[in-house]
Backbone as CSV, one residue per row, in Angstrom:
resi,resn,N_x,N_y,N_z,CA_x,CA_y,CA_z,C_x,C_y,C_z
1,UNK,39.493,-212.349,76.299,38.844,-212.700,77.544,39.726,-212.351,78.745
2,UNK,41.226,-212.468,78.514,42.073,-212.144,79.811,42.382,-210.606,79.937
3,UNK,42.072,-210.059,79.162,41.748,-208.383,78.909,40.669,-207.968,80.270
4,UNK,39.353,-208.817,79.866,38.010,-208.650,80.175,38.103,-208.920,82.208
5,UNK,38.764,-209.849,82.369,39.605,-210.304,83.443,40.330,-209.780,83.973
6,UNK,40.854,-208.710,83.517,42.291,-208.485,84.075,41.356,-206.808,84.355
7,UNK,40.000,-206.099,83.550,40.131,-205.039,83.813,39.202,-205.062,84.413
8,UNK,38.315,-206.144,85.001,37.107,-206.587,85.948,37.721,-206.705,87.418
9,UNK,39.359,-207.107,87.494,39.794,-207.542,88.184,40.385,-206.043,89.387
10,UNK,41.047,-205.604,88.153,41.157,-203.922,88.401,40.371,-203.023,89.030
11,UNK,39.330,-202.934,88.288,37.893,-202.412,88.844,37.200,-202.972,89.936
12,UNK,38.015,-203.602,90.297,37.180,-204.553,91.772,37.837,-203.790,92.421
13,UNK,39.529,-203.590,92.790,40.821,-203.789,93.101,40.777,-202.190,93.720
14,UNK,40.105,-201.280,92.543,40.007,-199.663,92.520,38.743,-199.587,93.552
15,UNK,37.816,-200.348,93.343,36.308,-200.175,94.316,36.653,-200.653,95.296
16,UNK,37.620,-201.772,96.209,37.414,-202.465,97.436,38.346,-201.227,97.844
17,UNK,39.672,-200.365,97.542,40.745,-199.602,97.993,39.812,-198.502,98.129
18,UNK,38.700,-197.833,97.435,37.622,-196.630,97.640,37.308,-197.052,99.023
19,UNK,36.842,-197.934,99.161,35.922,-198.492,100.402,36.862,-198.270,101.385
20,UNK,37.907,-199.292,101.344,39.046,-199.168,102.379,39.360,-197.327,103.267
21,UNK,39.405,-196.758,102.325,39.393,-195.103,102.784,38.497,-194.890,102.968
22,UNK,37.067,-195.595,102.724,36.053,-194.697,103.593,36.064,-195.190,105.154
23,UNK,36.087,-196.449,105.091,36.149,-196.744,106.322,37.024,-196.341,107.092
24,UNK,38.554,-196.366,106.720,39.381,-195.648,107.816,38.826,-194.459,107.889
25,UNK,38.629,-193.328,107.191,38.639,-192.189,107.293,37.363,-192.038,108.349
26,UNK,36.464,-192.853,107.951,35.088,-193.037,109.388,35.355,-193.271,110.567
27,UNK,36.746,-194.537,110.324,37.585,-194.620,112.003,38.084,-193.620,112.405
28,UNK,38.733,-192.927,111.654,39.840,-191.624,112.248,38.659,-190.951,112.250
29,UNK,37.799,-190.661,112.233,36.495,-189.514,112.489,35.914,-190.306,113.868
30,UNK,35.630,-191.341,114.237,35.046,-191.679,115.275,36.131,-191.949,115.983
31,UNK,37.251,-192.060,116.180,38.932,-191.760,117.279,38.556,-190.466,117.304
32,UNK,38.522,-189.384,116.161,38.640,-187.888,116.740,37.318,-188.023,117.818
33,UNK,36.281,-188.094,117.320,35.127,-187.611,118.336,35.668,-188.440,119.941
34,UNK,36.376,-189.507,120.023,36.780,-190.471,121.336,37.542,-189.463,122.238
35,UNK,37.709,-188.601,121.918,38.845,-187.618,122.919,37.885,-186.614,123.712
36,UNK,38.086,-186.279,124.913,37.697,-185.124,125.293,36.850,-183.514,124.441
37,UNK,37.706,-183.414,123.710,37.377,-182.201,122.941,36.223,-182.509,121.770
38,UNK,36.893,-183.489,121.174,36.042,-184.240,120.417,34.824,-184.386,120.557
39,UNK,34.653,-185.227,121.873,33.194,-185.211,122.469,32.168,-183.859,122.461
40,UNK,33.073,-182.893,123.131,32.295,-181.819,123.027,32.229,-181.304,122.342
41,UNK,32.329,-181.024,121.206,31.925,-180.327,120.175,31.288,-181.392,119.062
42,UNK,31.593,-182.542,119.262,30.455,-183.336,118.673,28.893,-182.591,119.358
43,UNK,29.112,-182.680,120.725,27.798,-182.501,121.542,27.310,-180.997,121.116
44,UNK,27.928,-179.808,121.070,28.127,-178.579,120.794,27.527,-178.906,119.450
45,UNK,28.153,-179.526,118.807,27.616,-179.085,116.908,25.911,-179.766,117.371
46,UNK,25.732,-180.918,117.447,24.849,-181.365,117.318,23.544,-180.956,118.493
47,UNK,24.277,-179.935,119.619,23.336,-179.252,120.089,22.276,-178.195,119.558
48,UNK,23.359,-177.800,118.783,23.055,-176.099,117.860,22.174,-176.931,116.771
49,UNK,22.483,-178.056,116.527,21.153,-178.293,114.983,19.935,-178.411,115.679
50,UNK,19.831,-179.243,116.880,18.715,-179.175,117.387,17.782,-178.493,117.548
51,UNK,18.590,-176.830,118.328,17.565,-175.561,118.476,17.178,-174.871,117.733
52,UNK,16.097,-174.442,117.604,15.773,-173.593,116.752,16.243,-171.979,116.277
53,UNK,16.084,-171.725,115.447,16.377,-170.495,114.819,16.952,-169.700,115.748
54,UNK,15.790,-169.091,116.711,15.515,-167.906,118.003,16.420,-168.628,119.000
55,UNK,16.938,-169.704,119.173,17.374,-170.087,120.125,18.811,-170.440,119.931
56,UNK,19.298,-170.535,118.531,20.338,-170.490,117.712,21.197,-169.011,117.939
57,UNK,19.948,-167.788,117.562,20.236,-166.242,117.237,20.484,-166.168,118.965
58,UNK,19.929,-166.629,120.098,20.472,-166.064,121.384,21.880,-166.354,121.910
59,UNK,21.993,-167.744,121.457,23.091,-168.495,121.539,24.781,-167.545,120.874
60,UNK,23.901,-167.198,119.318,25.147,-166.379,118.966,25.224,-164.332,119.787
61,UNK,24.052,-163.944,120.187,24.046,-163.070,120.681,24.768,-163.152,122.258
62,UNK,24.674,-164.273,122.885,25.174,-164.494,123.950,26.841,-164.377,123.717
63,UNK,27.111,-165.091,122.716,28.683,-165.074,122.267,29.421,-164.079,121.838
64,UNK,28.797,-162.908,121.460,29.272,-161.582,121.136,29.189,-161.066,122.212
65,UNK,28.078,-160.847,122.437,28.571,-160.352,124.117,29.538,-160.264,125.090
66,UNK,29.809,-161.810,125.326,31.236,-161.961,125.682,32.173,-162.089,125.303
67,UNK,32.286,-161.980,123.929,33.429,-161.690,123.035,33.325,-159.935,122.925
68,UNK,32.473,-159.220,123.291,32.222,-157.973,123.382,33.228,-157.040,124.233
69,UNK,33.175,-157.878,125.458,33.493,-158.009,126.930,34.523,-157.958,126.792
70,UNK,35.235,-159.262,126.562,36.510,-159.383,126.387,37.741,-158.395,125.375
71,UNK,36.965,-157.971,124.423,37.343,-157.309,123.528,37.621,-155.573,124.170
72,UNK,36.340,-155.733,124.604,36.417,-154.570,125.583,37.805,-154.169,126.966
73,UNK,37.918,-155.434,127.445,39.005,-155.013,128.168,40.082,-155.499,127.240
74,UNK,40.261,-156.024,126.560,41.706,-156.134,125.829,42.287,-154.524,125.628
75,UNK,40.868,-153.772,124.705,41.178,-152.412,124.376,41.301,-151.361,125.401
76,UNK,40.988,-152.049,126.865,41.227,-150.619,128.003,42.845,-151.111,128.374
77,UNK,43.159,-152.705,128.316,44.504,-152.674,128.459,45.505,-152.004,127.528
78,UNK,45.111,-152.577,126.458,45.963,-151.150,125.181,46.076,-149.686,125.657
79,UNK,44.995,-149.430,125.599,44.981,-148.379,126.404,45.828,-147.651,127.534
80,UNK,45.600,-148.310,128.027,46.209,-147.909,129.325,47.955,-148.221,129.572
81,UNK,48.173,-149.397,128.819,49.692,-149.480,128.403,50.709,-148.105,127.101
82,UNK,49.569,-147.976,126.550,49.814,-146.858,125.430,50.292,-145.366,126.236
83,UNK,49.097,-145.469,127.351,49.750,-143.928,128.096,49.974,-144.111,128.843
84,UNK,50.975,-145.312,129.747,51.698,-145.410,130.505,52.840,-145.328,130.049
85,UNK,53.193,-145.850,128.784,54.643,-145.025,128.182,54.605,-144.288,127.951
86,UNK,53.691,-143.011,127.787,53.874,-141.755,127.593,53.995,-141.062,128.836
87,UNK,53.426,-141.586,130.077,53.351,-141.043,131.279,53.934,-142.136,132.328
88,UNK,55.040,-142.451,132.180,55.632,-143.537,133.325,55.020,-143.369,134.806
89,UNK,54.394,-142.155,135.293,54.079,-141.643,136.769,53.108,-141.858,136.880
90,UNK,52.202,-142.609,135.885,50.664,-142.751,136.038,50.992,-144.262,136.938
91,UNK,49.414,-144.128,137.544,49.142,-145.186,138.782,48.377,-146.151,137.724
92,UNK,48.820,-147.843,138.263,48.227,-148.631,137.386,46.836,-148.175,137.785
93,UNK,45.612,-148.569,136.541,44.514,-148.652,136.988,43.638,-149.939,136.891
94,UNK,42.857,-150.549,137.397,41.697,-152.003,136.962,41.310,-151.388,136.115
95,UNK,41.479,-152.570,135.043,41.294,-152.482,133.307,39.705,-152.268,133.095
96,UNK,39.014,-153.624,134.243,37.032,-153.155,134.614,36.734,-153.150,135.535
97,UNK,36.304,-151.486,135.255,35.936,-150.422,136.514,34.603,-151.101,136.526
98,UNK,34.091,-151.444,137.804,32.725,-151.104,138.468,31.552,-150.082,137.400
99,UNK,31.989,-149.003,137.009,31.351,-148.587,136.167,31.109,-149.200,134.652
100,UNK,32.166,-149.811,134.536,32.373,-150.340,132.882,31.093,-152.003,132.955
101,UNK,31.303,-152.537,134.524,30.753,-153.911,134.641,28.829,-153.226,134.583
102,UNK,29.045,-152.035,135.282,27.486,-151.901,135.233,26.822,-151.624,134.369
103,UNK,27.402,-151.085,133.395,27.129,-150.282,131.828,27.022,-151.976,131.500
104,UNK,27.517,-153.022,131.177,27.557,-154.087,130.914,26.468,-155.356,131.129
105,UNK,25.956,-154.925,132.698,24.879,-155.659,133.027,23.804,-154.524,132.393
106,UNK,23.619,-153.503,132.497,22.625,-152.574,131.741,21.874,-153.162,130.514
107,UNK,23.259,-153.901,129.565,22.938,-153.676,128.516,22.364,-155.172,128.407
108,UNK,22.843,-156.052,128.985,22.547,-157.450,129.456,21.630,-157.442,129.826
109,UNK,20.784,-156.710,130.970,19.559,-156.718,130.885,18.458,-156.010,130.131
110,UNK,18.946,-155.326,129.271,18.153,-154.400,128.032,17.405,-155.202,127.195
111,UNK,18.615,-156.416,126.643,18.481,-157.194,125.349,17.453,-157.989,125.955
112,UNK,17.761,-158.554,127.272,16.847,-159.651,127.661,15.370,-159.066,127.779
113,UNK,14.901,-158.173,128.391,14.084,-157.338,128.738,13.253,-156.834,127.000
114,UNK,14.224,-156.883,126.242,13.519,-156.345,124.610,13.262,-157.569,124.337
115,UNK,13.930,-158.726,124.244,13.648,-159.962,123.547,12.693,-160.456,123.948
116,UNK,12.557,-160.372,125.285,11.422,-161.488,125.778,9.656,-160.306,125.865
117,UNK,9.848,-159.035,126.217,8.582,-158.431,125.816,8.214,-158.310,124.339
118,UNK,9.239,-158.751,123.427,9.189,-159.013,122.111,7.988,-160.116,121.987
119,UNK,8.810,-161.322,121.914,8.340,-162.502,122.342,6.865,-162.989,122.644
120,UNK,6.569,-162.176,124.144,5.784,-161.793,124.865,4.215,-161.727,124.089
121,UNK,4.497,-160.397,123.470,3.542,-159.483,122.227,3.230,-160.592,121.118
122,UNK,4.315,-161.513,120.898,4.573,-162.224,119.851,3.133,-162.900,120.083
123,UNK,3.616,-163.895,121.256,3.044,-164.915,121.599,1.506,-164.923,121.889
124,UNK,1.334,-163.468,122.825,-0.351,-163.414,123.140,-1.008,-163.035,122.152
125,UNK,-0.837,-162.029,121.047,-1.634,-161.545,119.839,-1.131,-162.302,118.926
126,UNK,-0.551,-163.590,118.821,-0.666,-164.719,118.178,0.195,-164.272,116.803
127,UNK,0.721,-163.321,117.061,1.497,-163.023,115.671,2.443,-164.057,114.609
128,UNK,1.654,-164.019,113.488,2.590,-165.286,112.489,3.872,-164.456,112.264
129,UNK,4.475,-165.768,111.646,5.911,-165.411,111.559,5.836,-165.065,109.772
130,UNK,6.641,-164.790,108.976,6.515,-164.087,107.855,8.077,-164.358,106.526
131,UNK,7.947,-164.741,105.562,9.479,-165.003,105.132,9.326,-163.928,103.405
132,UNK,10.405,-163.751,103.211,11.291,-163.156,101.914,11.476,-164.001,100.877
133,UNK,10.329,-164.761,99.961,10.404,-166.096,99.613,11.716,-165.470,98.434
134,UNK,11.789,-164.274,97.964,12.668,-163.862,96.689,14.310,-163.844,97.739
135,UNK,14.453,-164.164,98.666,15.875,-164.087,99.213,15.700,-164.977,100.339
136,UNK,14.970,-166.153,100.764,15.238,-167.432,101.936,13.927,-168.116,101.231
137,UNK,14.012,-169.251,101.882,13.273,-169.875,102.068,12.790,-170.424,103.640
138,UNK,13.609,-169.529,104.918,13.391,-169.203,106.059,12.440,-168.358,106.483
139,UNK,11.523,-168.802,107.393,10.516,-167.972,108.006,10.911,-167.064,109.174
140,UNK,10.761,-165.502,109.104,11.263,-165.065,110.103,9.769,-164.999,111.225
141,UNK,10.168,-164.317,112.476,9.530,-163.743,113.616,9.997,-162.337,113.984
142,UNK,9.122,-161.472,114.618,9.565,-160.089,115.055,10.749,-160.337,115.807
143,UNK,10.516,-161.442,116.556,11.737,-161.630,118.243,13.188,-161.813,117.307
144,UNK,13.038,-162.899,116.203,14.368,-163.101,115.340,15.058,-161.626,114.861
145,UNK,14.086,-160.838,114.582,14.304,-159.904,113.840,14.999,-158.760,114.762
146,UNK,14.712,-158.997,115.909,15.506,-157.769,117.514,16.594,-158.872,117.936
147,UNK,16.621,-159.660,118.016,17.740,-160.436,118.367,19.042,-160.174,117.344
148,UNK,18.360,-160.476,115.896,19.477,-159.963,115.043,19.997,-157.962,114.876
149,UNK,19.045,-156.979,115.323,19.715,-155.951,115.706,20.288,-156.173,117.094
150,UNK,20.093,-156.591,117.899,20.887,-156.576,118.964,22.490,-157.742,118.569
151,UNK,21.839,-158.396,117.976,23.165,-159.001,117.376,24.588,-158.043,116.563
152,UNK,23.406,-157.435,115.439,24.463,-156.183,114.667,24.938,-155.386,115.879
153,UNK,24.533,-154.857,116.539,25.326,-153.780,117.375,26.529,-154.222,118.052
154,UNK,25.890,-155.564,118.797,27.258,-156.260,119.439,28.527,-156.333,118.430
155,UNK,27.854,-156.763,116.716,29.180,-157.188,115.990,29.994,-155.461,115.702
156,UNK,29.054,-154.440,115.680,29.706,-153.625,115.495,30.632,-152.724,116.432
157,UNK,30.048,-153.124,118.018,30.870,-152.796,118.826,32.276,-153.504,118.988
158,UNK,32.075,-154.687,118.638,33.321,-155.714,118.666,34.395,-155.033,117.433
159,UNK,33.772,-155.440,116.605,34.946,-155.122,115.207,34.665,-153.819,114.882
160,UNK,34.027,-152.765,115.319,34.183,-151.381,114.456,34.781,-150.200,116.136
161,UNK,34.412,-150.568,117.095,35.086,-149.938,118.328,36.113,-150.559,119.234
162,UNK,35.318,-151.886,119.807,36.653,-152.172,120.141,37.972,-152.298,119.446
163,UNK,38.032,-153.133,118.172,38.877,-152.952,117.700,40.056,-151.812,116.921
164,UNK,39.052,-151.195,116.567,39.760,-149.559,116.081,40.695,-149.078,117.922
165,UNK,40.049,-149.395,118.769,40.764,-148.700,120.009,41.831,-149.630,120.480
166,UNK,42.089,-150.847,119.776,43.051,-151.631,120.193,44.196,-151.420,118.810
167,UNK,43.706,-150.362,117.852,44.783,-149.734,117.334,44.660,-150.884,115.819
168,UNK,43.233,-151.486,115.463,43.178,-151.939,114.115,41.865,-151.442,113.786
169,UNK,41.930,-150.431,113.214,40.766,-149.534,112.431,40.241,-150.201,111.342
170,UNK,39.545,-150.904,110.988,38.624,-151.520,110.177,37.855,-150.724,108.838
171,UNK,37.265,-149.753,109.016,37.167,-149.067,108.131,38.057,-148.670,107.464
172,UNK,38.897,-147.670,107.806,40.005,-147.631,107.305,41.002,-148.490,106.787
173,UNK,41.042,-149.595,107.062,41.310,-150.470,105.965,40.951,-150.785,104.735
174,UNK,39.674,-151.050,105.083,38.633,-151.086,103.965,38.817,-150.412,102.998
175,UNK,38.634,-148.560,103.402,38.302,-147.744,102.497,40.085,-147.529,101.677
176,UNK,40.873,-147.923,102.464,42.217,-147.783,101.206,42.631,-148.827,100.713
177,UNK,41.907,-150.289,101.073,41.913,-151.041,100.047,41.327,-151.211,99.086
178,UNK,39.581,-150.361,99.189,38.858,-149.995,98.051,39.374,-148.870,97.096
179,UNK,40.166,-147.745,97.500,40.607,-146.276,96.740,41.183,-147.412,96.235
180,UNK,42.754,-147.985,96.679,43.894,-148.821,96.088,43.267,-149.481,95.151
181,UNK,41.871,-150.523,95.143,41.473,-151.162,94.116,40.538,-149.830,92.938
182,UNK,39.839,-149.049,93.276,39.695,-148.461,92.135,40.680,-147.771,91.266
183,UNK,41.864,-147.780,91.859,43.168,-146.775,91.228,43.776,-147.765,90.535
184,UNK,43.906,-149.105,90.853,44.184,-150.189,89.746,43.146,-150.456,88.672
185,UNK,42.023,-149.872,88.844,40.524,-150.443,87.841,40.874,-149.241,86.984
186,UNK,41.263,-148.109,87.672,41.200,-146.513,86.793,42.671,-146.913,85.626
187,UNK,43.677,-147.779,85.925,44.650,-147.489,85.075,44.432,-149.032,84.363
188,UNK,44.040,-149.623,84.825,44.065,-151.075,83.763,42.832,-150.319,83.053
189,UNK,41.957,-149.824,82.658,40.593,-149.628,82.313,41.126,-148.095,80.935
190,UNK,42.436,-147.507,81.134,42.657,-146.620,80.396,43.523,-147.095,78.945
């Protein structure tokens, strides 16, 4: 019976100390959200569940963009530092030219201008939305579907141009870490 006692007693002992860590760990989760930063990205996460899909996909199209941007002048500063040591006599130049900002709003107003006559078409000829039941269980729309090419281009301008011009070529990584892995498959495999 003092067996029966002693491992009832235990098992209480193991379940109230479980509990104990959930609750702190719920405190130290509601202290993190109490801070400044905290707050906002509590507000941030729980903004993004709210919106929908299309309004999710603009949100991240908006963010490439200006991660586009930025990326973009990082690589005219490379640039331009690269052949200034080759040419000490060159005149500094502004990293974004007037031309580079207008090419920029161009394209800023392209996407907006495609998305929303997308949309537009969507909305008056009442077009249903349509899903891939063998790969989602998500329903797409035409507008989702231009938002996400305008999405790919941004990601590919980011990581396949800007970056190759800031002197980290991406493909080329790729493709000699793929040769490198088939040349290990070709000799373990012999």
């Amino acid at each position: 019976m003092t067996t029966f006692v002693h491992t009832l007693k235990q098992a209480t002992m193991e379940g109230f100390s479980l509990y104990i860590q959930y609750f702190i760990k719920l405190f130290l989760s509601i202290k993190l959200f109490a801070t400044p930063s905290g707050m906002v990205s509590g507000i941030s996460v729980t903004t993004v569940l709210l919106l929908s899909s299309v309004q999710q996909s603009i949100l991240l199209l908006l963010g490439l963009f200006m991660l586009d941007f930025a990326t973009g002048i990082a690589a005219s500063i490379k640039e331009q530092v690269d052949y200034r040591k080759k040419n000490p006599d060159f005149p500094k130049n502004n990293f974004v030219s007037s031309e580079k900002l207008k090419l920029s709003l161009v394209k800023l107003f392209t996407y907006t201008t495609v998305i929303l006559s997308v949309n537009g078409i969507e909305t008056i000829f009442k077009i249903k939305t349509f899903s891939f039941p063998s790969i989602t269980t998500h329903n797409y729309s035409i507008t989702l579907i231009v938002i996400g090419v305008c999405t790919t281009i941004e990601f590919y301008s980011i990581f396949f141009e800007n970056f190759k011009r800031m002197g980290f070529d991406i493909i080329s990584g790729i493709t000699k870490t793929v040769k490198a892995a088939k040349k290990v498959y070709d000799e373990v495999k012999k």
